[in-house]
Structure formats: C-alpha cells, structure tokens
N, CA, C and O atoms as CSV, one atom per row, in Angstrom:
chain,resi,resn,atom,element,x,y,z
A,1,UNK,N,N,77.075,89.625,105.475
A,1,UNK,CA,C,77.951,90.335,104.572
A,1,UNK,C,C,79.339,89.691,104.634
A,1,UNK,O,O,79.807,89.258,105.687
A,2,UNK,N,N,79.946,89.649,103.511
A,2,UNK,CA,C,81.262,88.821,103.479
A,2,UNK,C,C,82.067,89.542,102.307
A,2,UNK,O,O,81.624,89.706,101.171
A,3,UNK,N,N,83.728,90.081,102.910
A,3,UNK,CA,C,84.496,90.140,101.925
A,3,UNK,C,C,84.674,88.683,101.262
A,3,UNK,O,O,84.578,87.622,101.878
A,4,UNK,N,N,84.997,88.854,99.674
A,4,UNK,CA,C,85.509,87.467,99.266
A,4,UNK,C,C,86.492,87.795,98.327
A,4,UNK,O,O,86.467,88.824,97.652
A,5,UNK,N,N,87.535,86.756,98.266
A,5,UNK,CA,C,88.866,87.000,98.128
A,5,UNK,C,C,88.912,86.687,96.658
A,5,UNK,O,O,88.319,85.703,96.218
A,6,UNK,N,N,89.580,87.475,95.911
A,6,UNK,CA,C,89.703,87.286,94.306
A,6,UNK,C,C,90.812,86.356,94.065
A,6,UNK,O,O,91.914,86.440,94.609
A,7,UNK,N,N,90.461,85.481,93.233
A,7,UNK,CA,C,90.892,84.239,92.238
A,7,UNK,C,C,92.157,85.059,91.764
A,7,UNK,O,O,92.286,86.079,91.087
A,8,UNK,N,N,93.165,84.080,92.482
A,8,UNK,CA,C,94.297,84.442,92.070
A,8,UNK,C,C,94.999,83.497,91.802
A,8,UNK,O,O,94.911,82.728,92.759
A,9,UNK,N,N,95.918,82.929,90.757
A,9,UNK,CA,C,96.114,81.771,89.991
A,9,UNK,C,C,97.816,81.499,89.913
A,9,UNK,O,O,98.458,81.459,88.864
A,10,UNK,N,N,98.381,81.321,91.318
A,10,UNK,CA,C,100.111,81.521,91.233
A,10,UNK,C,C,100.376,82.953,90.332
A,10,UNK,O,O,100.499,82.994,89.108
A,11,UNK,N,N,100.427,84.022,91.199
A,11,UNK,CA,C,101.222,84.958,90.978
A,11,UNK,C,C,102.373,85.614,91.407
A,11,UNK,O,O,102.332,86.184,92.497
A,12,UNK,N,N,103.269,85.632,90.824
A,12,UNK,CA,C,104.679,86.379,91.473
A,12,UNK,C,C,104.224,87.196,92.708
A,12,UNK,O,O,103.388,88.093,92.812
A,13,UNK,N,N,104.895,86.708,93.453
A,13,UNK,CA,C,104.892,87.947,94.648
A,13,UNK,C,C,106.384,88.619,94.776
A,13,UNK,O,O,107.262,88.008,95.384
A,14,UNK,N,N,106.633,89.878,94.189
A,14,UNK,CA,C,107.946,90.944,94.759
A,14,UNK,C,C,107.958,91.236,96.239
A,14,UNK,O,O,107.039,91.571,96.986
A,15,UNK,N,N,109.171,91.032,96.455
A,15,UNK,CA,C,109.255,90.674,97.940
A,15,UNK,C,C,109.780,92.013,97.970
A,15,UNK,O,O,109.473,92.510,99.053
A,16,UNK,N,N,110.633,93.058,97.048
A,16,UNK,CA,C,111.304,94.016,97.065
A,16,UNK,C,C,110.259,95.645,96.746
A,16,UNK,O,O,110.676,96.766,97.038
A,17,UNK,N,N,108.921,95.366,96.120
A,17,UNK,CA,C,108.512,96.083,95.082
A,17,UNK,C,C,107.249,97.039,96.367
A,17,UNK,O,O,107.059,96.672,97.526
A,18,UNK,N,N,106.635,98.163,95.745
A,18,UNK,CA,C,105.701,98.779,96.287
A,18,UNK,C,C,104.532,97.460,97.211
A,18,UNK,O,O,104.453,96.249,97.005
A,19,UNK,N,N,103.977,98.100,97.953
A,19,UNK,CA,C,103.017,97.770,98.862
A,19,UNK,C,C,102.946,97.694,99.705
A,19,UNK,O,O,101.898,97.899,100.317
A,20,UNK,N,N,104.283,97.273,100.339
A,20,UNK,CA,C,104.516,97.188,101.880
A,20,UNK,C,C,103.975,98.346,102.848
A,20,UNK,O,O,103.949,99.437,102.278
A,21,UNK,N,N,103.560,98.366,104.112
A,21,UNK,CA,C,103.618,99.474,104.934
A,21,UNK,C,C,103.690,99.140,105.916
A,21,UNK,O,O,103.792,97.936,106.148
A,22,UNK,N,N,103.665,100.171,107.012
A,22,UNK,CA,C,103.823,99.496,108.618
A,22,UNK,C,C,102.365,99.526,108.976
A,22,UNK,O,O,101.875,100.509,108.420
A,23,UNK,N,N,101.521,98.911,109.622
A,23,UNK,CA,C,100.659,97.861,109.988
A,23,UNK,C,C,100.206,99.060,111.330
A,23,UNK,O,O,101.048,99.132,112.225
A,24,UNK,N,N,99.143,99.826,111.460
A,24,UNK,CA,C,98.394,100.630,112.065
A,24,UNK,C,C,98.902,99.882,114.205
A,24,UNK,O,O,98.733,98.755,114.670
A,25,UNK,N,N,99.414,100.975,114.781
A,25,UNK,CA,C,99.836,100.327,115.925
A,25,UNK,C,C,100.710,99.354,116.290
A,25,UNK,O,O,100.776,98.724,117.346
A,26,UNK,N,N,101.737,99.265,114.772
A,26,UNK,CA,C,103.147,98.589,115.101
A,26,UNK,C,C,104.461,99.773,114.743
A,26,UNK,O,O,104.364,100.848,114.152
A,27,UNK,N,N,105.592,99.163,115.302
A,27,UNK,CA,C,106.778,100.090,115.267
A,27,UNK,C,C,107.349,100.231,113.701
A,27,UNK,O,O,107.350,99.183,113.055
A,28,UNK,N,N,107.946,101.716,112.886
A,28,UNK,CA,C,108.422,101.349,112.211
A,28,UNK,C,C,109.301,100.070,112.511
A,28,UNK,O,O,109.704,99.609,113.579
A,29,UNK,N,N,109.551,99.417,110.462
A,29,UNK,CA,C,110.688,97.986,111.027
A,29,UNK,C,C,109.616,97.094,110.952
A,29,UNK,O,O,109.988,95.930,110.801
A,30,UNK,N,N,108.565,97.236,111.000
A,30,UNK,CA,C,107.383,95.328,110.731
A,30,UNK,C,C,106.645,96.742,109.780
A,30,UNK,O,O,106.322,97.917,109.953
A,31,UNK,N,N,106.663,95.392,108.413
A,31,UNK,CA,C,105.833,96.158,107.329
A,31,UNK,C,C,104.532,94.648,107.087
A,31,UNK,O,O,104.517,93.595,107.723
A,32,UNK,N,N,103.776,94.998,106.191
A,32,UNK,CA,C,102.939,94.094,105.943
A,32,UNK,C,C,102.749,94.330,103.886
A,32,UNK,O,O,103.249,95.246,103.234
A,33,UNK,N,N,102.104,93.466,103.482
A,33,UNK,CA,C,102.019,93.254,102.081
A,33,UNK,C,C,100.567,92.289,101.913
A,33,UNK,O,O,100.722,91.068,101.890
A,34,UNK,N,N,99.381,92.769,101.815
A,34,UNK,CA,C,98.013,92.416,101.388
A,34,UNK,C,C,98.136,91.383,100.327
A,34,UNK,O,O,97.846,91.660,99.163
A,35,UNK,N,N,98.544,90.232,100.670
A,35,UNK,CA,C,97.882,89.264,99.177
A,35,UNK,C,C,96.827,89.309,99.072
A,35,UNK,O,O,96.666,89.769,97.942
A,36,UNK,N,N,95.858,89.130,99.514
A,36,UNK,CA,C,94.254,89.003,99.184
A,36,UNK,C,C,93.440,89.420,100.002
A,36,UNK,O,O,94.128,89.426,101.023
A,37,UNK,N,N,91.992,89.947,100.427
A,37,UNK,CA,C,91.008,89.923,100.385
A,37,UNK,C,C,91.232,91.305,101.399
A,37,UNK,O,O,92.092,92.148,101.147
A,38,UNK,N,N,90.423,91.377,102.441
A,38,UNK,CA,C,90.300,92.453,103.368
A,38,UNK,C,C,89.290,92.248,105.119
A,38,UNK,O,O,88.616,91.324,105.574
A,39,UNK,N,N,89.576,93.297,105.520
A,39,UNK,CA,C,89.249,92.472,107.201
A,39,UNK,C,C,88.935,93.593,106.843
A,39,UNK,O,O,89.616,94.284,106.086
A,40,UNK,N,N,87.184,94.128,107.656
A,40,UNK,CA,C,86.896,95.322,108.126
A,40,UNK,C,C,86.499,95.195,109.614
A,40,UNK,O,O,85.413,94.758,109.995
A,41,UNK,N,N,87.573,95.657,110.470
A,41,UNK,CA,C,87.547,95.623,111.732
A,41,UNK,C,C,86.344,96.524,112.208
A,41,UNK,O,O,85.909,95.966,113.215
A,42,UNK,N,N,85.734,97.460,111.997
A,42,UNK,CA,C,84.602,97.874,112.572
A,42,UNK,C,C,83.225,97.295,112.083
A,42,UNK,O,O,82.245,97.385,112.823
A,43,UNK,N,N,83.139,96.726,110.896
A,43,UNK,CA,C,82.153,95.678,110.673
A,43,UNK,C,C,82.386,94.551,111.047
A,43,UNK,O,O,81.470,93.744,110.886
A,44,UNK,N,N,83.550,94.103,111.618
A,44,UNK,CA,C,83.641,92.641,111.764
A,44,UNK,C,C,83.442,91.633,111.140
A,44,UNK,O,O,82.745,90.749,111.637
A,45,UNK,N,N,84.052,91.483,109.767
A,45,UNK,CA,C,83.558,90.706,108.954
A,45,UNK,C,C,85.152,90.836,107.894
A,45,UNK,O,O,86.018,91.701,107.755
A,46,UNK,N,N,84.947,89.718,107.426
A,46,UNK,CA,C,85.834,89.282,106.205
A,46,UNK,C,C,86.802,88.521,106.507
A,46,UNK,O,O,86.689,87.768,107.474
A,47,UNK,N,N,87.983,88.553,105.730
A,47,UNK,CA,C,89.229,87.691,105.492
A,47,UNK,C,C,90.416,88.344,105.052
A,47,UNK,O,O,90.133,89.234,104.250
A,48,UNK,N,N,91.567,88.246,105.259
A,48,UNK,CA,C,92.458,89.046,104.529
A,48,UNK,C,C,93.839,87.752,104.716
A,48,UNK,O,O,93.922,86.926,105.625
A,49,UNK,N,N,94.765,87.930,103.587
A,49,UNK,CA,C,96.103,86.867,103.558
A,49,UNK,C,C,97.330,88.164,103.670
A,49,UNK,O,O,97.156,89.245,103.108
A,50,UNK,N,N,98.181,87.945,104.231
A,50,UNK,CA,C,98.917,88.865,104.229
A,50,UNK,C,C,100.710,88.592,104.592
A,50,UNK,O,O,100.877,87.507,105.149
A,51,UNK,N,N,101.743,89.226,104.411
A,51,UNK,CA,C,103.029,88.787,104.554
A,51,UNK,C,C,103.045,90.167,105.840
A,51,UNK,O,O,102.445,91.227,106.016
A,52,UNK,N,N,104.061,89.409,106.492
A,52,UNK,CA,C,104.269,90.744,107.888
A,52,UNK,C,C,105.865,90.480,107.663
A,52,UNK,O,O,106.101,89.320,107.326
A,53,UNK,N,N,106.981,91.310,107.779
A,53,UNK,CA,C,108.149,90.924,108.125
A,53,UNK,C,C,108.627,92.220,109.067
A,53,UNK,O,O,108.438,93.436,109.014
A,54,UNK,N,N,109.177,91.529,109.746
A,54,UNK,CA,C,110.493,92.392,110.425
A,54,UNK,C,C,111.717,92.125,110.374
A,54,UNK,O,O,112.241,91.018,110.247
A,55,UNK,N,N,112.615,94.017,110.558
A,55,UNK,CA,C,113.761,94.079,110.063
A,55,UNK,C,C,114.628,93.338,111.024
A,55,UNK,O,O,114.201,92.771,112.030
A,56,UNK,N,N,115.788,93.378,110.673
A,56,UNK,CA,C,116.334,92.624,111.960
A,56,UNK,C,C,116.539,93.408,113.065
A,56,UNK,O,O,117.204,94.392,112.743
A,57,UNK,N,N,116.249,93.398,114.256
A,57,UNK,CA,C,116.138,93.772,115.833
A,57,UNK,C,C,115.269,94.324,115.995
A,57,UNK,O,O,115.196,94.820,117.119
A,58,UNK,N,N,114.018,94.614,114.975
A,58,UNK,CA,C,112.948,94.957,115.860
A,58,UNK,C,C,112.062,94.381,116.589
A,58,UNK,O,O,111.813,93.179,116.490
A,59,UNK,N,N,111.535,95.099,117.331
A,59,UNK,CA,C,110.746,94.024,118.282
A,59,UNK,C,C,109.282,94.932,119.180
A,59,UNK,O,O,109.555,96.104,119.438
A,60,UNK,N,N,108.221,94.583,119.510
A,60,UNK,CA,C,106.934,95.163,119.880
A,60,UNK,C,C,107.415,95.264,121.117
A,60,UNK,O,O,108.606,95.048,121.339
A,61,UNK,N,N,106.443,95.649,122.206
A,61,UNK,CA,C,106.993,96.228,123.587
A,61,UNK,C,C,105.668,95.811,124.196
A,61,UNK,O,O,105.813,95.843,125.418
A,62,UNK,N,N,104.413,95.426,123.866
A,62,UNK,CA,C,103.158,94.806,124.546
A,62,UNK,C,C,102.798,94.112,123.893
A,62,UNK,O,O,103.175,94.097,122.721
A,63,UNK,N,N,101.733,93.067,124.480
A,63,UNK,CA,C,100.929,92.060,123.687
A,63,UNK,C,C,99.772,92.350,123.076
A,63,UNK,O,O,99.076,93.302,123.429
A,64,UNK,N,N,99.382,91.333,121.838
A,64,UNK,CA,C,98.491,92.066,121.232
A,64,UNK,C,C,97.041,91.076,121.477
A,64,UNK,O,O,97.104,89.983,122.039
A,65,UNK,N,N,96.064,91.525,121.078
A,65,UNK,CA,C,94.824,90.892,121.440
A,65,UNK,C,C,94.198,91.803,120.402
A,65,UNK,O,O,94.371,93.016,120.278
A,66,UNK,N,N,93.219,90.757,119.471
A,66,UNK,CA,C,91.879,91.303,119.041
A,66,UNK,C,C,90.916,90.417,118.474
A,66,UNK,O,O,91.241,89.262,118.752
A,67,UNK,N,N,89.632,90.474,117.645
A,67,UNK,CA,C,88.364,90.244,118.171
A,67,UNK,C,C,88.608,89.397,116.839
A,67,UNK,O,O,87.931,88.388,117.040
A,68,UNK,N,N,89.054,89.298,115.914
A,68,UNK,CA,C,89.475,87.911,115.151
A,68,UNK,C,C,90.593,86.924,114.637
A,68,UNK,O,O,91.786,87.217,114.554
A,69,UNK,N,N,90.017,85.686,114.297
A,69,UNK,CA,C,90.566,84.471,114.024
A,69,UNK,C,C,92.436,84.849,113.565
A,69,UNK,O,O,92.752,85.909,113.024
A,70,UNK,N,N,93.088,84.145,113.792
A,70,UNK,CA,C,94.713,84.869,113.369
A,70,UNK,C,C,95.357,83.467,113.262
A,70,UNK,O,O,95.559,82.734,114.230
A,71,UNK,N,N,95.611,83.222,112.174
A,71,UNK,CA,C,96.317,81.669,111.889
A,71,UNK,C,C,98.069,82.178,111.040
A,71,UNK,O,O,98.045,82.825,109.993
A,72,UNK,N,N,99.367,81.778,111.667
A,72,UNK,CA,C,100.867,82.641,111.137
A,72,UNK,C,C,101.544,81.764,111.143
A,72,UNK,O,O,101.719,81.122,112.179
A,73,UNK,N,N,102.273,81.384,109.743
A,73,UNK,CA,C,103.097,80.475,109.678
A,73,UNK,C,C,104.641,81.188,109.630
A,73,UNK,O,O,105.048,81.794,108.638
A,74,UNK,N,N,105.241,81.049,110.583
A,74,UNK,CA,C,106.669,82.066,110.339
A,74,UNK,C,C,107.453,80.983,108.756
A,74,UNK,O,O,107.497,79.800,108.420
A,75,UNK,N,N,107.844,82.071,108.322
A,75,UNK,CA,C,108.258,81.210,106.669
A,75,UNK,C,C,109.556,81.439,106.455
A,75,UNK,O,O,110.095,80.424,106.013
A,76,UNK,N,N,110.469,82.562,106.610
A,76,UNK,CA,C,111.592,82.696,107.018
A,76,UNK,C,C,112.367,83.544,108.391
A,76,UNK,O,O,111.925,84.661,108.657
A,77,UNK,N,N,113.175,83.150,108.984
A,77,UNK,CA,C,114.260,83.753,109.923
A,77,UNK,C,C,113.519,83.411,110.834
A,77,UNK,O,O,112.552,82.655,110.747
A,78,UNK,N,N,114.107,84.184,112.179
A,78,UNK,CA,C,113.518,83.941,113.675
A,78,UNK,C,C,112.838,84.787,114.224
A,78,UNK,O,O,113.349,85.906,114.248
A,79,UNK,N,N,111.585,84.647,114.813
A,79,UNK,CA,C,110.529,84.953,115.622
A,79,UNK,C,C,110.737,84.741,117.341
A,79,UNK,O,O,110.580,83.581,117.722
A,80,UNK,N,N,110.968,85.443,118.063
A,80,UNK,CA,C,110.551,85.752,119.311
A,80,UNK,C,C,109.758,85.683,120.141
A,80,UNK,O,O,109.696,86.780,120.696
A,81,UNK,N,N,109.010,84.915,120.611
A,81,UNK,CA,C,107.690,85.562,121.418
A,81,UNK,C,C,107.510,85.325,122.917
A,81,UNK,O,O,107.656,84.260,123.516
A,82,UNK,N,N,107.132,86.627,123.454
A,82,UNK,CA,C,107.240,87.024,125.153
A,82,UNK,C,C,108.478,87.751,125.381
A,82,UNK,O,O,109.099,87.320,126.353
A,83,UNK,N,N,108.996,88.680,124.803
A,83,UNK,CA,C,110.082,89.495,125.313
A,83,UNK,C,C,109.334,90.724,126.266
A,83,UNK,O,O,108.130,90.921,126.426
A,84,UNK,N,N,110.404,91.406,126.785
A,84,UNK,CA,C,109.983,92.240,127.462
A,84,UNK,C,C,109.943,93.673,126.868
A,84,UNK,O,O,110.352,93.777,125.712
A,85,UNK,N,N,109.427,94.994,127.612
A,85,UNK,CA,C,109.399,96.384,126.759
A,85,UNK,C,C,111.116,96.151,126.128
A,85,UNK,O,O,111.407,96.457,124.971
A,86,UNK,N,N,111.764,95.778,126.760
A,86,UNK,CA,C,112.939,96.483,126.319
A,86,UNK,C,C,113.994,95.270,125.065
A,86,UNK,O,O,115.183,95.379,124.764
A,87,UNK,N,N,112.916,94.146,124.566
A,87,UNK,CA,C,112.927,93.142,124.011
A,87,UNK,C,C,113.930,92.157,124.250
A,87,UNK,O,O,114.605,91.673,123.342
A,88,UNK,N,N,114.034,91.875,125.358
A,88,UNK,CA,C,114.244,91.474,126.081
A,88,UNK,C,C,113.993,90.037,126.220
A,88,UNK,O,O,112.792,90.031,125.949
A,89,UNK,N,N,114.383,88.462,126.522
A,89,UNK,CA,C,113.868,87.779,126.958
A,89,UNK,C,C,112.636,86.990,125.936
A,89,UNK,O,O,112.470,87.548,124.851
A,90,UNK,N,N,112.036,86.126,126.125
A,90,UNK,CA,C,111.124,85.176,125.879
A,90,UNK,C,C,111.425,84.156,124.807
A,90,UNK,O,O,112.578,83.886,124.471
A,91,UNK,N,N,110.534,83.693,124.372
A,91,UNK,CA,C,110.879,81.848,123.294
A,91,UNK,C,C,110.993,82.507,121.504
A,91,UNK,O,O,110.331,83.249,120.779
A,92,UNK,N,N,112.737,81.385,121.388
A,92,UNK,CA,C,112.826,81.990,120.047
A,92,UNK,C,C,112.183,80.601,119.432
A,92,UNK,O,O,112.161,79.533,120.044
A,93,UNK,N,N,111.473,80.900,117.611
A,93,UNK,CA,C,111.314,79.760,116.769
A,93,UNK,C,C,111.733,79.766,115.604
A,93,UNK,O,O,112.330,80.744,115.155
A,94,UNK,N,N,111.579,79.045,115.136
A,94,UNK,CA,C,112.787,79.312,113.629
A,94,UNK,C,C,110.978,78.809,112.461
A,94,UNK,O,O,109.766,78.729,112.664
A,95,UNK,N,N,111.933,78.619,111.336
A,95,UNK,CA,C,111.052,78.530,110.148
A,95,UNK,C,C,110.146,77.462,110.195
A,95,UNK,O,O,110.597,76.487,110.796
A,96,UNK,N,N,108.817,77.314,109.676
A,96,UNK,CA,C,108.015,76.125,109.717
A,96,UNK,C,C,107.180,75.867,111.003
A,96,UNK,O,O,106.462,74.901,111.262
A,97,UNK,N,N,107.451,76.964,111.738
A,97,UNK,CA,C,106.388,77.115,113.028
A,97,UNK,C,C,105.168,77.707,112.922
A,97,UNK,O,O,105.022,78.815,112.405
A,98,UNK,N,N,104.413,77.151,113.304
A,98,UNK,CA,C,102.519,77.663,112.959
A,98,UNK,C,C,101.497,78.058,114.552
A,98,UNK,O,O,101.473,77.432,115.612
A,99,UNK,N,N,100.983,78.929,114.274
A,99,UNK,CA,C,99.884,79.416,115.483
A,99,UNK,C,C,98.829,79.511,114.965
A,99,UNK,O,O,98.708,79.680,113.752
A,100,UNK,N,N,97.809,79.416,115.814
A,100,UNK,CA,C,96.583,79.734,115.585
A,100,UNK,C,C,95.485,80.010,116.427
A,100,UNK,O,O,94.626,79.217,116.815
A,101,UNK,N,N,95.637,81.642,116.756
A,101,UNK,CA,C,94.440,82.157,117.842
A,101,UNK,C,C,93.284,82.354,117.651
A,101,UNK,O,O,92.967,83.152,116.769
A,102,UNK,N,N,92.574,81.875,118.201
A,102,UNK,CA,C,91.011,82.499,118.530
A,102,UNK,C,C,90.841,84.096,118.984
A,102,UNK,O,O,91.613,84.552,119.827
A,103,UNK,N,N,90.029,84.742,118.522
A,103,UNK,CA,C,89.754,85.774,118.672
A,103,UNK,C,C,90.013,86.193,120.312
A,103,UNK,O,O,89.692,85.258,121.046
A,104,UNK,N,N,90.497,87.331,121.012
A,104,UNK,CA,C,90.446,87.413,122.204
A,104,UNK,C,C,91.422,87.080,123.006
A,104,UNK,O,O,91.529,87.364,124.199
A,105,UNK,N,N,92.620,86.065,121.900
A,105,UNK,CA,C,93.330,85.939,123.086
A,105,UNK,C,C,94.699,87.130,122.955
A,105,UNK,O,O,94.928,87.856,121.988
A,106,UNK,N,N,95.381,87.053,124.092
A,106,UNK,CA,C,96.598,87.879,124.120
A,106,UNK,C,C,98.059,87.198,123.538
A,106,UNK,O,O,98.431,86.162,124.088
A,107,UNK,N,N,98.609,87.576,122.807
A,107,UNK,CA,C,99.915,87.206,122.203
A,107,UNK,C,C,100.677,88.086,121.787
A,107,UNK,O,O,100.241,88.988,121.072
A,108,UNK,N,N,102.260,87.998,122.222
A,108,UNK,CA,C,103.386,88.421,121.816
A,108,UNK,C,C,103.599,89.104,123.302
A,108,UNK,O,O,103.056,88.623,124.296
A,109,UNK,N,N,104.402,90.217,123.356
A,109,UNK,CA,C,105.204,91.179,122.214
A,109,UNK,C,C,106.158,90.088,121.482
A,109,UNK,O,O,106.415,88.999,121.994
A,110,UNK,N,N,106.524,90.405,120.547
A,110,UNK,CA,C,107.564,89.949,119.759
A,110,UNK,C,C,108.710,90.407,118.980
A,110,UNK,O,O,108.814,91.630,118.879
A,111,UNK,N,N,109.393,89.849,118.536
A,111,UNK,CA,C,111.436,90.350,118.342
A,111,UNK,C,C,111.993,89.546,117.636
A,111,UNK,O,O,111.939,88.324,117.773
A,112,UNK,N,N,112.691,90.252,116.659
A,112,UNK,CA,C,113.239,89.246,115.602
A,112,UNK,C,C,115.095,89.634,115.109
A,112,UNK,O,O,115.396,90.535,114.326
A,113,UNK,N,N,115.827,88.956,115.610
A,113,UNK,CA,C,117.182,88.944,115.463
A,113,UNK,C,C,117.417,89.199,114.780
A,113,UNK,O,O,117.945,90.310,114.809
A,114,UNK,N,N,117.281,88.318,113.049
A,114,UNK,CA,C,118.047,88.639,112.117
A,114,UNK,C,C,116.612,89.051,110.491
A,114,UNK,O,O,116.639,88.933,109.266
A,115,UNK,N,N,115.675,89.497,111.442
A,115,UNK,CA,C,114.875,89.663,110.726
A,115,UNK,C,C,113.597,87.831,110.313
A,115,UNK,O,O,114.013,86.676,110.411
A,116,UNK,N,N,112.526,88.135,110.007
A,116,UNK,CA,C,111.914,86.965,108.948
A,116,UNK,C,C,110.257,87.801,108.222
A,116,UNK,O,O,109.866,88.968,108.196
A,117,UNK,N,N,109.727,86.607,107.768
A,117,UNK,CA,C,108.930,86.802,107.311
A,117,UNK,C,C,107.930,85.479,107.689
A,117,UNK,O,O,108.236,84.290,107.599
A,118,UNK,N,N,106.366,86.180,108.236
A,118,UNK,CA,C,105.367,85.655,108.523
A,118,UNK,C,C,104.406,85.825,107.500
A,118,UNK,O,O,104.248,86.933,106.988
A,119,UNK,N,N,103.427,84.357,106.983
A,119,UNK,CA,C,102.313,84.149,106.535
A,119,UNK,C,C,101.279,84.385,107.490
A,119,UNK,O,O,101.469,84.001,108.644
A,120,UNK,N,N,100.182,84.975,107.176
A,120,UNK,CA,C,98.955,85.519,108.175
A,120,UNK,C,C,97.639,85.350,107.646
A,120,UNK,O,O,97.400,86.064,106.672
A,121,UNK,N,N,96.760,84.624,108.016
A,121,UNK,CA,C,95.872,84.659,107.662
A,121,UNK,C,C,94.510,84.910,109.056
A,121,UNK,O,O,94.413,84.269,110.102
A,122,UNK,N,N,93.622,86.049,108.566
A,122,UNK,CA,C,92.963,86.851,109.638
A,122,UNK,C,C,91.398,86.543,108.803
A,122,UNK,O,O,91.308,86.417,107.582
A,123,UNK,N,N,90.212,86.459,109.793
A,123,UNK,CA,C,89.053,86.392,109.345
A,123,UNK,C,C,88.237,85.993,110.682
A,123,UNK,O,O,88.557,85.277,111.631
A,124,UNK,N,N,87.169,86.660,110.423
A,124,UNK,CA,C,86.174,86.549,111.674
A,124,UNK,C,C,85.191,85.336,111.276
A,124,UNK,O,O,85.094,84.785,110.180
A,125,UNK,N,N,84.441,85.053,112.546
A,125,UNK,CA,C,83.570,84.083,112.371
A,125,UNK,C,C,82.142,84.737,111.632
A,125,UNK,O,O,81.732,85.894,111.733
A,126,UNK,N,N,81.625,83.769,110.975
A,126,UNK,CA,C,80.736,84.135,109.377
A,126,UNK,C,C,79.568,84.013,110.374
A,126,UNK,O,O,79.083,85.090,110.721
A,127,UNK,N,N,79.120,83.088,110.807
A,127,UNK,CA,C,78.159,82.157,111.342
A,127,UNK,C,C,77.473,82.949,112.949
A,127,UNK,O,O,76.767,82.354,113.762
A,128,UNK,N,N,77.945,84.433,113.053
A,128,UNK,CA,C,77.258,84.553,113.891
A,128,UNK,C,C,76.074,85.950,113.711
A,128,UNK,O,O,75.251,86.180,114.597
C-alpha cells in the first residue's frame, strides 16, 4: 500500500495564508504546512513534503526519534541542534544545510534565534 503524491506543477506557496499548525508533540512557535502527499504513522507507509518553521527563540527540550526516513534542508534563518531543556547550548547552521536520517535514529532538541524555515521530506521504506 502506498500514499502517492499529487502532480503538482509550480504552485504558489503563501507563506502567510491558512494551513499552518503546530506539529502533534512540538511546542507552540514550530508550525508545519503539508505540500504534498501524507505519512500514516500507524500503517507505516507513505510520503509526505512539508515546510516546518520556527518563531524566533523557540526551541524543543528532548530529542526526537522515529520509525521513518527524514531528509531537511534548512532554507531560511538559523537552526540549532543539541541544546539543552533550557535551550541552551549546542551547533548553530545557517541556510543551505541538509540532513538525512534513517529511521531510528535520535536527533535534536533544537532552537532557533531569529526564527527559519525547514524543507522536510518524510517516507518509509516501500520494499519491506
């Protein structure tokens, strides 16, 4: 079974407009915005593209870990990662920085100074 992502042909994205929300187990202050497709975490299956931003000074307080693929290109402002509960501490990166975890591993907490915005792309492995 496979979500599949609808044909979308350069469309405006409103950076200002409805859709945004805060992201199930993050702090108000990090919203997210669904470009395409969908992840169903209890089926384990699909794909989803998505924008994450945070406001400026917010920041997570633990690391996160889960059971699929997570590829994030930070696209504007600065990103944080390894601060402490009290956000505190760890490595800043600026724009044009890219990750890409395998399912399982642990990453962040994370904190963002003057605010940015992350590209995300999430999807489990098809093939098993």
């Amino acid at each position: 079974m496979t979500i599949n992502k609808e044909h979308k042909e350069f469309v405006a994205v409103d950076m200002e407009a409805d859709g945004w929300h805060v992201p199930a187990g993050y702090p108000k202050g990090i919203e997210q915005k669904i470009l395409a497709g969908a992840l169903d975490e209890d089926q384990k299956f699909g794909s989803r593209t998505r924008l994450l931003r945070f406001a400026p000074g917010i920041f997570t307080t633990a690391p996160f870990v889960h059971d699929y693929w997570e590829e994030v290109y930070l696209v504007s402002g600065d990103l944080t990662v390894g601060n402490d509960e009290n956000g505190e501490g760890g490595e800043s990166f600026a724009p044009n920085t890219y990750a890409c975890r395998p399912p399982g591993a642990h990453h962040g907490p994370f904190k963002s100074e003057n605010g940015c915005v992350l590209l995300e792309i999430h999807y489990y492995d098809q093939d098993k």
